[in-house]
VOGU-3710 file (C-alpha; in Angstrom, 3 decimals, decimal comma):
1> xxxxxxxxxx> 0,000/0,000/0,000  2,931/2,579/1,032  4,476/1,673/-2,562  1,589/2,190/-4,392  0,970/5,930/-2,718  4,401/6,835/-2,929  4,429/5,749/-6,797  0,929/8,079/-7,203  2,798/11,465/-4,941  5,645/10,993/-7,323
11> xxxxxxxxxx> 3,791/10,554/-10,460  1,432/13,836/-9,182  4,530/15,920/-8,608  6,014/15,062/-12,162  2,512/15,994/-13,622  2,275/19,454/-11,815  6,018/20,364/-12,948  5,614/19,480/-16,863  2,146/21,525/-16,121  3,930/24,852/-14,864
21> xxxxxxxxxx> 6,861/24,337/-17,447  4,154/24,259/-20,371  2,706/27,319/-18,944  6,202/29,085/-18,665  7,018/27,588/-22,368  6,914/30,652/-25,336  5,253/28,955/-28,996  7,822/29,132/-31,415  5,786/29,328/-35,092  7,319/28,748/-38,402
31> xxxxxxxxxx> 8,324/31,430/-40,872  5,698/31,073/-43,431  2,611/30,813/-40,721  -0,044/33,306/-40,097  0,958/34,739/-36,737  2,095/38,116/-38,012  1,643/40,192/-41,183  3,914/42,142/-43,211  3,027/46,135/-42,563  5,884/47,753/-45,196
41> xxxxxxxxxx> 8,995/46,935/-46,623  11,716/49,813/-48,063  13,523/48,458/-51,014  16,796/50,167/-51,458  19,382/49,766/-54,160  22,559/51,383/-53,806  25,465/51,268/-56,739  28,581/51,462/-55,599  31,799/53,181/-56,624  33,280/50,477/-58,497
51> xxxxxxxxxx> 29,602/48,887/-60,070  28,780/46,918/-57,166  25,423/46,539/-55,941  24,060/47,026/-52,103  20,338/46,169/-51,700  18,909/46,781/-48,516  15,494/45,177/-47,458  14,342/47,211/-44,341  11,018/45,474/-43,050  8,038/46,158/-39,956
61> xxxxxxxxxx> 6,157/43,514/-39,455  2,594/43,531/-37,140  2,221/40,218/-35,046  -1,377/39,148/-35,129  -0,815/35,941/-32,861  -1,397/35,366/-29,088  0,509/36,047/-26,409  3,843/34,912/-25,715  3,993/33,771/-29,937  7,767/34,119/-30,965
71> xxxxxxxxxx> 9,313/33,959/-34,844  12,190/32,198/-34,771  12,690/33,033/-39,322  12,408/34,588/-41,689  13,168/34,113/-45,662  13,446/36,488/-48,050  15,093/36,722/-51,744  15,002/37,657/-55,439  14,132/35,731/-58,773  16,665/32,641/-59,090
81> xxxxxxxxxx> 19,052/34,332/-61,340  20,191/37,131/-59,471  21,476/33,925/-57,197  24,846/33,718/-58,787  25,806/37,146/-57,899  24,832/37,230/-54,315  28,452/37,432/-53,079  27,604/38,683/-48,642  24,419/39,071/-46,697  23,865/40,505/-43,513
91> xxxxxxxxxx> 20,841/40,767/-41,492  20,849/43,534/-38,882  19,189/46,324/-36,933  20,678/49,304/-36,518  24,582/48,303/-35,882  23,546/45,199/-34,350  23,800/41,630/-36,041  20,117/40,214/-35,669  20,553/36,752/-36,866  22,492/33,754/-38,483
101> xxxxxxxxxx> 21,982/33,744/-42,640  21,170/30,637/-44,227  22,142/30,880/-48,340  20,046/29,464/-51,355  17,604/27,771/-49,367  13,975/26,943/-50,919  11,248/30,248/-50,784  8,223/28,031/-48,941  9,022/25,275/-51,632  8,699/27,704/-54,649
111> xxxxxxxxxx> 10,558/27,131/-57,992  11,943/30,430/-59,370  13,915/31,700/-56,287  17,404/32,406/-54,816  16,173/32,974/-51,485  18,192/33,200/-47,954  17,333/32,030/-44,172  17,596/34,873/-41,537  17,576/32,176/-37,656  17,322/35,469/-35,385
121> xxxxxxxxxx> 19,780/35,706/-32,505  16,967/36,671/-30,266  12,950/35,349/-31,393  10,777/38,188/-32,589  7,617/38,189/-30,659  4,413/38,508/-32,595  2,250/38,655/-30,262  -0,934/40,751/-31,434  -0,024/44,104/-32,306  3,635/43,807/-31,629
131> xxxxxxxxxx> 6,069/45,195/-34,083  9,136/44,308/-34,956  11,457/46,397/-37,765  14,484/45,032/-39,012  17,247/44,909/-42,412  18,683/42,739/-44,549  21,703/43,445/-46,893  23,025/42,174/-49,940  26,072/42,577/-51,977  25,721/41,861/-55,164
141> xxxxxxxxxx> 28,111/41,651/-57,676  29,091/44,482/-60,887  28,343/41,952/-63,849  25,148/43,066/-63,016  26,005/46,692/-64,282  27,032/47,212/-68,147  28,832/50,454/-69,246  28,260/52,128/-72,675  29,585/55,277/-72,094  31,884/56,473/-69,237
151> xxxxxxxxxx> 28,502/58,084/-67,793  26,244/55,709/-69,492  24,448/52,327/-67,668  21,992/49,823/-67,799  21,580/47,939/-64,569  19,683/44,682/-64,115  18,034/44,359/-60,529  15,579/42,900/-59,340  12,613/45,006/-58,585  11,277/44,121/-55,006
161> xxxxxxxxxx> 12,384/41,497/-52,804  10,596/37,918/-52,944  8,628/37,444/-50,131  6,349/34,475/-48,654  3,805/36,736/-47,631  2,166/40,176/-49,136  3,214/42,972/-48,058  0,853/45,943/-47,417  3,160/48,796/-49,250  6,653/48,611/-50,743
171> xxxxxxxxxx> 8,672/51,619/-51,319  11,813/51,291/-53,594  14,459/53,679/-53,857  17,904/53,920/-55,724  21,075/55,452/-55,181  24,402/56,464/-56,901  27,536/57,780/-56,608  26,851/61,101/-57,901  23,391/63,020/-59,243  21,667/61,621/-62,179
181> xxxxxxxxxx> 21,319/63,343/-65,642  18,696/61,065/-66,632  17,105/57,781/-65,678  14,274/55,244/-67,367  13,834/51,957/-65,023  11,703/49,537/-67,062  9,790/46,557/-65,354  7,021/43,993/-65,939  4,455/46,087/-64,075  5,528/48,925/-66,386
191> xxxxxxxxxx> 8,430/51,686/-66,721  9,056/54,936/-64,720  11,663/58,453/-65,413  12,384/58,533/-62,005  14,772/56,821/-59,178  11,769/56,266/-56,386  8,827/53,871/-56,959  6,182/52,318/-55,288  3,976/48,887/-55,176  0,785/48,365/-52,999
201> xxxxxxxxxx> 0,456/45,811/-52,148  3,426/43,980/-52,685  2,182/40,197/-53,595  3,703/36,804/-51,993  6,464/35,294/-54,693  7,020/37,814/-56,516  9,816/37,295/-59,224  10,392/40,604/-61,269  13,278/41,575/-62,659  14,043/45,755/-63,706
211> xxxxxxxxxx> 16,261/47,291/-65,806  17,734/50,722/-64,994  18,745/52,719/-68,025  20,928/55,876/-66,414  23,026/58,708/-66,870  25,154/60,293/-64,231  26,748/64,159/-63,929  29,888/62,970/-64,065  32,473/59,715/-64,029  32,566/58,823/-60,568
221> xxxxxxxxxx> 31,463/55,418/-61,214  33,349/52,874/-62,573  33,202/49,124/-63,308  36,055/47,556/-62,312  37,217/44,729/-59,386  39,366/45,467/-56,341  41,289/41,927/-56,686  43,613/42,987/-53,602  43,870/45,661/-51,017  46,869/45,273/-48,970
231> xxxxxxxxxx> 47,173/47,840/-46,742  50,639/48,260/-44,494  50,976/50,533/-41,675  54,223/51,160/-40,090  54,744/52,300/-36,669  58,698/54,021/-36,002  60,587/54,531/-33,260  59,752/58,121/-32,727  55,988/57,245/-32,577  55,450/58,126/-35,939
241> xxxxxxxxxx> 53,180/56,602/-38,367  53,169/55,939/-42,087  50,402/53,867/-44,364  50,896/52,284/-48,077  48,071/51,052/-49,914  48,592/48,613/-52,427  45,957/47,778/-55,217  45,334/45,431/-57,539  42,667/46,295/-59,961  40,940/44,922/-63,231
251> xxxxxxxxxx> 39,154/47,365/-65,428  35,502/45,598/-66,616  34,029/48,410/-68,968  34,745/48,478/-72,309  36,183/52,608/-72,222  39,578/53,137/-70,622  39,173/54,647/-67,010  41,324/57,454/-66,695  40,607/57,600/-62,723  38,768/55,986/-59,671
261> xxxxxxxxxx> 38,014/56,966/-56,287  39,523/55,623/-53,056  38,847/55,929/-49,472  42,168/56,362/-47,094  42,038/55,987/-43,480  40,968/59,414/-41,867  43,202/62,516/-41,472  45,650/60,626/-43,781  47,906/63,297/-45,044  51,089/64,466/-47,362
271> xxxxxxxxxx> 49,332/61,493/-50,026  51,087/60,501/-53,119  50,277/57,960/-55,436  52,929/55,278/-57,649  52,929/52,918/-60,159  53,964/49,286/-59,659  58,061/50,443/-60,395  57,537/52,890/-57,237  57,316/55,748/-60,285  55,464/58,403/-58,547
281> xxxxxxxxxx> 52,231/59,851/-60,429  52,617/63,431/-61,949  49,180/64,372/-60,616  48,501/64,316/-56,797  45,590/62,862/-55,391  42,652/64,926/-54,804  40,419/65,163/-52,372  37,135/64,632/-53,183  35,351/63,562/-50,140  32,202/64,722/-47,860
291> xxxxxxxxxx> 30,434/63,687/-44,847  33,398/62,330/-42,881  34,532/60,172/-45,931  38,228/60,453/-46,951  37,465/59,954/-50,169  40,607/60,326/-52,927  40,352/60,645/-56,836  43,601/59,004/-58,134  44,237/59,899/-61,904  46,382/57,206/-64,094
301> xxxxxxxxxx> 49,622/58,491/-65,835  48,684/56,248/-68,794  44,633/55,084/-69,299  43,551/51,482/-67,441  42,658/50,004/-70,605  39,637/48,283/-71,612  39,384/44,740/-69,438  42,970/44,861/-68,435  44,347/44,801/-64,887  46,995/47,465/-63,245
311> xxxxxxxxxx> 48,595/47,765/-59,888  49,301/51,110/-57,763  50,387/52,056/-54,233  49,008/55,178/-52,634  51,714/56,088/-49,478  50,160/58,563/-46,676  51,143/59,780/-43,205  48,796/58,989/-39,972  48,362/61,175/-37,187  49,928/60,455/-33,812
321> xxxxxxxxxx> 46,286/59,990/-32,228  45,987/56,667/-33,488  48,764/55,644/-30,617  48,049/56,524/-26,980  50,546/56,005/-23,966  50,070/53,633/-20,884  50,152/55,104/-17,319  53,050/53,848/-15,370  54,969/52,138/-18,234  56,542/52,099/-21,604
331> xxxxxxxxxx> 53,550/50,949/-23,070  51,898/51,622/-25,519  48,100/51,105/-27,409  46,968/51,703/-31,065  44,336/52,160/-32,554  43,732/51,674/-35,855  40,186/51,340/-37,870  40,722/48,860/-40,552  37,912/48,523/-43,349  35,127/51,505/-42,436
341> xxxxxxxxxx> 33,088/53,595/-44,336  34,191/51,380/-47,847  32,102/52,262/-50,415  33,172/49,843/-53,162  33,448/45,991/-52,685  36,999/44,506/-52,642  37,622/40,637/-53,051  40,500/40,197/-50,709  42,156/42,471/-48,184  44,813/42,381/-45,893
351> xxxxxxxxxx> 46,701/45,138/-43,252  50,057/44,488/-41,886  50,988/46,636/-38,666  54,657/46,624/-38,183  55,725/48,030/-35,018  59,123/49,411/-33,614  62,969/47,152/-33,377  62,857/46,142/-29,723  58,984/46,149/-29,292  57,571/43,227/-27,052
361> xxxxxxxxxx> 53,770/42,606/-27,862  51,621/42,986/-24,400  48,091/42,340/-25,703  46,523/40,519/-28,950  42,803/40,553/-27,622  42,305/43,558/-30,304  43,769/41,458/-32,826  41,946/38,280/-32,052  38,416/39,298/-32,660  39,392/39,319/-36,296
371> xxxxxxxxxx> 40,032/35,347/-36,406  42,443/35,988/-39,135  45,478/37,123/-38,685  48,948/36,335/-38,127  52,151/37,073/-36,118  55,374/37,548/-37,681  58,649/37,996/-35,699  61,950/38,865/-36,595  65,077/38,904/-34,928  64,668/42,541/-33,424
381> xxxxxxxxxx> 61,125/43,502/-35,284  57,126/42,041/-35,487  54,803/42,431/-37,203  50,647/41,586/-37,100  49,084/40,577/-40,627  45,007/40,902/-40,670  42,969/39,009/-43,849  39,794/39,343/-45,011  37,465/38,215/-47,704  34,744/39,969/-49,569
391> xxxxxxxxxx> 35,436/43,638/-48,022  32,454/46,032/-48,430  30,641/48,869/-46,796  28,594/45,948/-44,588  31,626/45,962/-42,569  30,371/48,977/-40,563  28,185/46,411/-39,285  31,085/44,407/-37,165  32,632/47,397/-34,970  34,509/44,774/-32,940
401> xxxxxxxxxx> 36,270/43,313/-36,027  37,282/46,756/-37,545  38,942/48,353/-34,855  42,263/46,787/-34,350  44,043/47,321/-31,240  47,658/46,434/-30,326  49,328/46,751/-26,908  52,965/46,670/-26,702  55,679/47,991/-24,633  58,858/50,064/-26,401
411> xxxxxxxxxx> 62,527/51,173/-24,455  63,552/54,427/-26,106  66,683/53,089/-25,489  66,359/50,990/-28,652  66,309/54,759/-30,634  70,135/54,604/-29,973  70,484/50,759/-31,360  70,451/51,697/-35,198  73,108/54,853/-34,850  75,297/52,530/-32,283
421> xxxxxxxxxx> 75,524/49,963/-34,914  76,003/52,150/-37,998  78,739/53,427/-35,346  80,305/50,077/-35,014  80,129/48,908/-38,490  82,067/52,225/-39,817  84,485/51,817/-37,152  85,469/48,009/-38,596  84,937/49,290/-42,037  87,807/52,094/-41,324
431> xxxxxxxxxx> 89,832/50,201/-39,396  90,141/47,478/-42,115  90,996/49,868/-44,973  93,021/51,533/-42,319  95,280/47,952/-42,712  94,932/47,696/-46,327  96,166/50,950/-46,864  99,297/50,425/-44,607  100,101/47,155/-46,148  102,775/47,119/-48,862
441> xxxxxxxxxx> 101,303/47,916/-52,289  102,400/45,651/-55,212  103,312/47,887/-58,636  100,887/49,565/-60,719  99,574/47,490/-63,798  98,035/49,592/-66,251  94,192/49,527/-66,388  92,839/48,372/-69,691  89,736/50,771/-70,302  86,840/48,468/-70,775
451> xxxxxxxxxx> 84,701/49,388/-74,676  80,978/50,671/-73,683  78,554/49,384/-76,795  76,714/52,517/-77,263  73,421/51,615/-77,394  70,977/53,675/-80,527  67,387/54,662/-80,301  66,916/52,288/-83,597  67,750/49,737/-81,751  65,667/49,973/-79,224
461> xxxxxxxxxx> 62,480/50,642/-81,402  63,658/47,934/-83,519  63,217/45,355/-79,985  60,107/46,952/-79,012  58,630/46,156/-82,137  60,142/42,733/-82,803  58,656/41,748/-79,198  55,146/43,373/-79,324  55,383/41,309/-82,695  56,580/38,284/-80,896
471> xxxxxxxxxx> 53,284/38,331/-78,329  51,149/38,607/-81,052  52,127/35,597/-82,698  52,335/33,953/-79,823  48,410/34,851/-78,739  47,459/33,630/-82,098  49,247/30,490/-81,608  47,224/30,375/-78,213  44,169/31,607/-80,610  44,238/28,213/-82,786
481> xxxxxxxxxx> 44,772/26,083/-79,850  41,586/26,870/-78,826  39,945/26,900/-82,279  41,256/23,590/-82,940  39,972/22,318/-79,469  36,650/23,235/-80,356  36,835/21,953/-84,056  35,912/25,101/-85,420  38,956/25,080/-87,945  40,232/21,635/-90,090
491> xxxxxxxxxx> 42,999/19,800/-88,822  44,899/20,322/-91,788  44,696/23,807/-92,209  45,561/24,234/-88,161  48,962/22,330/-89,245  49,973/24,572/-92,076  49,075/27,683/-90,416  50,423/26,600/-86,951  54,174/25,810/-89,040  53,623/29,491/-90,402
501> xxxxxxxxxx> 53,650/30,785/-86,932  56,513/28,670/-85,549  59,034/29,977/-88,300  57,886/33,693/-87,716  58,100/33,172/-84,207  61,233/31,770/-84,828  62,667/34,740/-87,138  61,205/37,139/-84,294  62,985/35,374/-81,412  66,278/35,589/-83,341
511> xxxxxxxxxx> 65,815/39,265/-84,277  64,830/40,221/-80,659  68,052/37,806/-78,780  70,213/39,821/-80,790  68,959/43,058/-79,795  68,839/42,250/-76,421  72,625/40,960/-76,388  73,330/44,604/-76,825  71,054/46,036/-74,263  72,845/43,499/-72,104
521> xxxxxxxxxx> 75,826/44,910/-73,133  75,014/48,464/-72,675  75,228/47,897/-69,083  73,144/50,500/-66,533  69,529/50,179/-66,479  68,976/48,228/-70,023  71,289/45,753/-68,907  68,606/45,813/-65,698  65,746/45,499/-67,525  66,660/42,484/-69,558
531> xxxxxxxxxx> 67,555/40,803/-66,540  63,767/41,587/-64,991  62,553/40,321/-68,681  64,181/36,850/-69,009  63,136/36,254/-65,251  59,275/37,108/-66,371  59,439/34,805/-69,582  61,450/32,029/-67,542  58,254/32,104/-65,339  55,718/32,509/-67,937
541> xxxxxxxxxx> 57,519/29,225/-69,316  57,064/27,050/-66,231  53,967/28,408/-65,528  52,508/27,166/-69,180  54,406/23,794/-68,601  52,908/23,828/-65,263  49,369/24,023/-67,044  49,727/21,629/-69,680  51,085/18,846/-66,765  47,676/19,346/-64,438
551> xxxxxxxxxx> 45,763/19,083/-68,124  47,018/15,514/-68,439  47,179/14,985/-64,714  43,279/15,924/-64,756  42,463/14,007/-67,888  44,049/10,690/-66,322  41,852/11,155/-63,678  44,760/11,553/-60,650  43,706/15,219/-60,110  40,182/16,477/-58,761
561> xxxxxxxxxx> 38,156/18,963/-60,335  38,469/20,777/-57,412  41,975/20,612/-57,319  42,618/21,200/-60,937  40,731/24,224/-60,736  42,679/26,111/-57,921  45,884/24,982/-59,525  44,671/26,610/-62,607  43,646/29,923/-61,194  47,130/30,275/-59,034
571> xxxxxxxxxx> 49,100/29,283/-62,391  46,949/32,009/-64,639  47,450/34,435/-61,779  51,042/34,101/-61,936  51,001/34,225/-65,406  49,267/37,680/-65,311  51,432/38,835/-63,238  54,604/38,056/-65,392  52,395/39,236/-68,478  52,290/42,280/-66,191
581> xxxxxxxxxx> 55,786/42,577/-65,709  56,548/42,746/-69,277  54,345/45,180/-70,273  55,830/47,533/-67,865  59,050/46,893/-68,795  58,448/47,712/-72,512  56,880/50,828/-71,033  59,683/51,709/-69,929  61,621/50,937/-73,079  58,936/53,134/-74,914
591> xxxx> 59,812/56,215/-72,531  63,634/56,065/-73,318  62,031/56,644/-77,202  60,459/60,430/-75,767
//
């Protein structure tokens, strides 16, 4: 009997506790279910400096469930094909992350749609009347944008967002980098003159796609890709700090681009900007900015041409705010913002801090919210290395990540350790030729003067054009390689023009040895410069060897697609790069010609 009503208390108190936990338990609905309606949603497309596209979903919502209802989703998206150019999302309100984002997942099961997952952080509630506003942006990428004119566009975009429910109004809106001279945006549910529409109500699954036919005032935007940013900051011994940006750009508008604009960290001062060579550019930067922005126009010495990629450094001086000094020590903190306020997309980035000889590193905390970096130390120097991916004005929304901060500590008695040991090495230095000069000296021989091979300005146009001759060919070789591949050209006639080629080539690589035997001999900076050339063909000669070995590594079936495929894109990269090389060198070539 005492069994049976202990077993029935026990079971009693389980049943009262899963009772007042049930109570105390918050429903969680799904996204797509009809606890809440969508009130308004501002549709916002921004174009970037460099073609880029931000669109920016901002969203209220009206809960119309009962109490204690939270929404623990929500998907939105665009018609399936912008999909491929989605390249960052980020859902937020106001500077604060709301959520995890979920990419190419299915729109409620609908075909037609690139849509994405928002899991919020923190549940919305939507209870009855509640609401709840928040964002979601997208980068997009600049094949979206075509260029037929330096201030002429046509942008595809899509013209609302895709949503699973209606919305009760939709407001769009588009921005640019500078005022508009004229604009016709044409759509399904017809065309407009103007930059602002409207849509009410905004149907569930909607998939349509707008063109925006514009003009701007002037040539601040430009299509082209930030490849790399590499940004290095150098702190000296006198507290003193110095900034070099490096860029690696590829032009993707069919006019030259005689300029872009660039943003520099702020209060960045005496600015100068050089070519690859460390040539300095005869026109300064010039400020162009507003609003807080340091914004920079950077004019070319020579036109980026059509498609084709260039590299630049821009070199600056930083204020000596960005370092503060630690009570009671020799310590020292900086502070340095790292990718704010960018207003054009770059693919990869990277800043390098390089602090003081004798510094000893006191905290990393700063640099370890960025979980990507790395520590480099020399024998009396180190240095901190930061990388990022996919860089873009979304960054703003990660303060913690984009404010790097460095402790260290710093003797000033390590000013003195450069002079000491310039002191030291002079005093060897002189004391050795102090004992060669006291040492008995054998006789004079008579110096034979050595014959300088003057070198003409025929001669040098004659290897200029000889060589640009010799790339041609060669690109036509490359040419019918690929014809051939795709069988668009007989066999036969592929062999007889393909033995044409070889003897020109041939002739070409003859004419241009000799030439270069006597730029060799010249001695000085020609001598120089063929040394930098052989070194870039040498490596465009592996690198094509390299090629053709994963090709028949691949085909054999011992190399992954995968595999194959980053091999490829590090061998073509290095063999742009040595393309690159030569090019400026017969720039250079051309200038002795002025």
């Amino acid at each position: 009997m005492r069994k049976i009503a202990l077993t029935f208390i026990v079971f009693s108190v389980a049943m009262l506790i899963l009772i007042s936990v049930s109570f105390n338990i918050k429903t969680v609905e799904a996204t797509d279910s009809v606890n809440y309606r969508i009130e308004h949603v501002d549709h916002t497309i921004e174009v970037m400096r460099n073609g880029y596209i931000l669109i920016n979903d901002t969203i209220r919502i009206v809960g119309n469930a009962s109490a204690g209802t939270v929404l623990d989703s929500f998907h939105i998206g665009f018609p399936y094909k912008y999909g491929a150019h989605v390249l960052h999302c980020v859902a937020y309100n106001g500077s604060d992350i709301i959520g995890d984002v979920k990419f190419n997942v299915p729109l409620d099961n609908r075909m037609g749609f690139y849509a994405i997952e928002i899991d919020f952080l923190q549940p919305l509630d939507v209870s009855n009347g509640a609401e709840n506003v928040f964002s979601v942006g997208f980068i997009l990428s600049n094949n979206l944008l075509n260029a037929s004119s330096s201030t002429q566009y046509v942008l595809d975009f899509p013209a609302y967002p895709s949503l699973a429910k209606p919305a009760s109004s939709c407001n769009v809106t588009m921005f640019f980098p500078d005022s508009l001279a004229n604009i016709t945006i044409t759509k399904d549910d017809g065309a407009v003159n103007r930059s602002t529409y409207e849509i009410a109500p905004l149907p569930e699954f909607t998939a349509t796609s707008a063109a925006a036919d514009f003009a701007l005032t002037s040539d601040k935007l430009r299509v082209f890709s930030v490849n790399e940013l590499t940004r290095e900051v150098t702190v000296n011994e006198a507290g003193e700090m110095s900034g070099a940006d490096s860029y690696y750009i590829t032009s993707k508008e069919p006019q030259t681009i005689a300029a872009i604009e660039i943003i520099l960290p702020a209060n960045a001062s005496v600015i100068s900007a050089h070519d690859q060579f460390g040539r300095k550019f005869a026109q300064a930067p010039t400020f162009v900015g507003n609003g807080g922005v340091n914004l920079y126009r950077i004019a070319f010495p020579l036109s980026l041409e059509s498609y084709k990629s260039t590299r630049f450094t821009v070199k600056y001086s930083l204020p000596s705010w960005y370092i503060s000094a630690l009570d009671g020590s020799n310590g020292f903190n900086v502070t340095l913002p790292l990718f704010l306020q960018m207003d054009y997309y770059i693919e990869s980035a990277s800043v390098k801090v390089t602090l003081p000889e004798g510094t000893r590193l006191l905290n990393l905390e700063g640099v370890i919210a960025t979980n990507a970096y790395s520590l480099t130390r020399n024998i009396f120097q180190e240095s901190i290395t930061i990388n990022r991916q996919g860089v873009s004005c979304l960054e703003n929304l990660y303060p913690a990540q984009n404010i790097l901060q460095i402790a260290y500590e710093y003797n000033p008695l390590w000013m003195s350790f450069r002079p000491t040991l310039w002191v030291l090495t002079l005093s060897v230095i002189g004391c050795a030729i102090a004992a060669v000069w006291k040492r008995p000296r054998a006789p004079l021989t008579a110096a034979v003067p050595a014959i300088a091979v003057k070198l003409r300005s025929e001669d040098i146009k004659a290897f200029l054009d000889s060589y640009e001759d010799k790339r041609k060919t060669i690109l036509e070789m490359d040419n019918l390689e690929a014809l051939v591949k795709k069988g668009k050209i007989p066999r036969r006639r592929y062999k007889v023009r393909r033995k044409t080629l070889e003897i020109h080539l041939d002739t070409l690589t003859r004419s241009s040895a000799e030439i270069k035997e006597k730029m060799r001999a010249a001695g000085g900076k020609f001598a120089d410069l063929m040394r930098q050339l052989e070194v870039a063909e040498t490596e465009i000669n592996e690198v094509e060897a390299n090629i053709k070995s994963i090709e028949a590594r691949h085909s054999r079936g011992e190399l992954s697609l995968e595999a194959y495929r980053k091999l490829l894109a590090d061998y073509q990269h290095r063999k742009e790069a040595a393309n690159t090389t030569i090019s400026g060198i017969l720039l250079r070539l051309r200038e002795e010609l002025r």
